[in-house]
C-alpha positions as CSV (number, residue, x, y, z in Angstrom):
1,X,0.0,0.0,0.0
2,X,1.0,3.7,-0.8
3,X,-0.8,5.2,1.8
4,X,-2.4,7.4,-0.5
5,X,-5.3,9.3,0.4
6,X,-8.8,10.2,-1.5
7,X,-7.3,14.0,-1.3
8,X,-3.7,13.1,-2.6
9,X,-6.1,11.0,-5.8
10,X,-7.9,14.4,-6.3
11,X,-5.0,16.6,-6.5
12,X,-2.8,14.2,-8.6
13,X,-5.9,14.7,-11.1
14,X,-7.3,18.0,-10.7
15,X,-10.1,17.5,-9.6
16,X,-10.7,21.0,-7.5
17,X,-14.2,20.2,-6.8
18,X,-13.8,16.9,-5.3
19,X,-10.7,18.6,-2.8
20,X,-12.8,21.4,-2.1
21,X,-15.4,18.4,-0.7
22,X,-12.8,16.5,1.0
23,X,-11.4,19.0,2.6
24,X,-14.7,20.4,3.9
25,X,-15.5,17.2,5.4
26,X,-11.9,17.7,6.9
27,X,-9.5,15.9,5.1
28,X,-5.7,16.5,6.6
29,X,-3.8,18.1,3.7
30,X,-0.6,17.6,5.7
31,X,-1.5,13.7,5.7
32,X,1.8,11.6,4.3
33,X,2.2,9.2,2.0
34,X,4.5,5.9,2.5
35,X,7.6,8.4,0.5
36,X,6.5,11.5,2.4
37,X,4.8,13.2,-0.1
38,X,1.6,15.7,0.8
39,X,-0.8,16.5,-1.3
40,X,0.6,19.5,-2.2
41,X,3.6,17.8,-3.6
42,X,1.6,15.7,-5.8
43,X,-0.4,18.4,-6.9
44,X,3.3,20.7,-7.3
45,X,4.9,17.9,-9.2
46,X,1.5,17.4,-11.4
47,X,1.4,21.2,-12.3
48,X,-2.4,21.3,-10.7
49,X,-1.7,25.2,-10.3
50,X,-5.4,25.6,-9.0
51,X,-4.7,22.8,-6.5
52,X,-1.7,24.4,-5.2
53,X,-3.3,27.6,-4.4
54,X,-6.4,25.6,-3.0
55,X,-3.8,23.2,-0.5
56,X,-1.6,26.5,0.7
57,X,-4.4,27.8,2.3
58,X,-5.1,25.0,4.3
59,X,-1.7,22.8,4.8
60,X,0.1,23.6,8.1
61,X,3.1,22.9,6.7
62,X,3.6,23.6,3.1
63,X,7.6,23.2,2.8
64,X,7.7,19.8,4.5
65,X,9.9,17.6,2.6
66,X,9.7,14.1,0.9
67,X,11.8,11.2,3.1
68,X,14.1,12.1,-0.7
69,X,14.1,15.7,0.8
70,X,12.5,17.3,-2.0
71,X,9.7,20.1,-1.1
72,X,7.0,20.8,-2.8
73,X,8.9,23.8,-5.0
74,X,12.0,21.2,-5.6
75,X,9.3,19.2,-7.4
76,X,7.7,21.8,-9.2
77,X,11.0,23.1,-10.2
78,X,12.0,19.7,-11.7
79,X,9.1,19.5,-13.6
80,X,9.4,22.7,-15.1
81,X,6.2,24.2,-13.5
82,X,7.9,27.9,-13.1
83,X,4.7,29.4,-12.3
84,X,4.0,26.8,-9.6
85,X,7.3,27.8,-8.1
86,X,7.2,31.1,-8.0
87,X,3.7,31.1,-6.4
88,X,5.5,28.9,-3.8
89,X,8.1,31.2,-3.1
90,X,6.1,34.0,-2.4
91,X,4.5,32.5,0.4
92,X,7.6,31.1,1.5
């Protein structure tokens, strides 16, 4: 198992409506997966840019890193989502 969550499924995919649900019926946005990855780092490394500015409102902890040490910016950088990353860094 990945330990991946319903929230993780709908950021990896877009799918702002079904987050916005899940995280009104209080889904944990800082919840881990078995490598340490949040949603928002699925959502980063994805490019989900309406995702991203969805999770930051709500994770506690939006630089924590991946057991790899990546944060959520590493993996947007990597991927080339620039706009993702900058968004990041401003609320850094």
């Amino acid at each position: 198992m990945n330990g991946r969550t319903p929230l993780m499924t709908a950021a990896i995919s877009g799918k702002t409506e079904i987050l916005m649900m899940l995280l009104e019926a209080k889904a944990d946005a800082d919840t881990q997966d078995k490598d340490g990855w949040t949603a928002l780092h699925m959502a980063a490394h994805e490019g989900r840019v309406d995702v991203v500015k969805i999770l930051i409102k709500v994770q506690d902890q939006i630089n924590v890193l991946t057991k790899d040490g990546k944060a959520p910016i590493d993996l947007a950088r990597a991927k080339g989502h620039f706009g993702i990353a900058e968004l990041l860094t401003i609320i850094l």
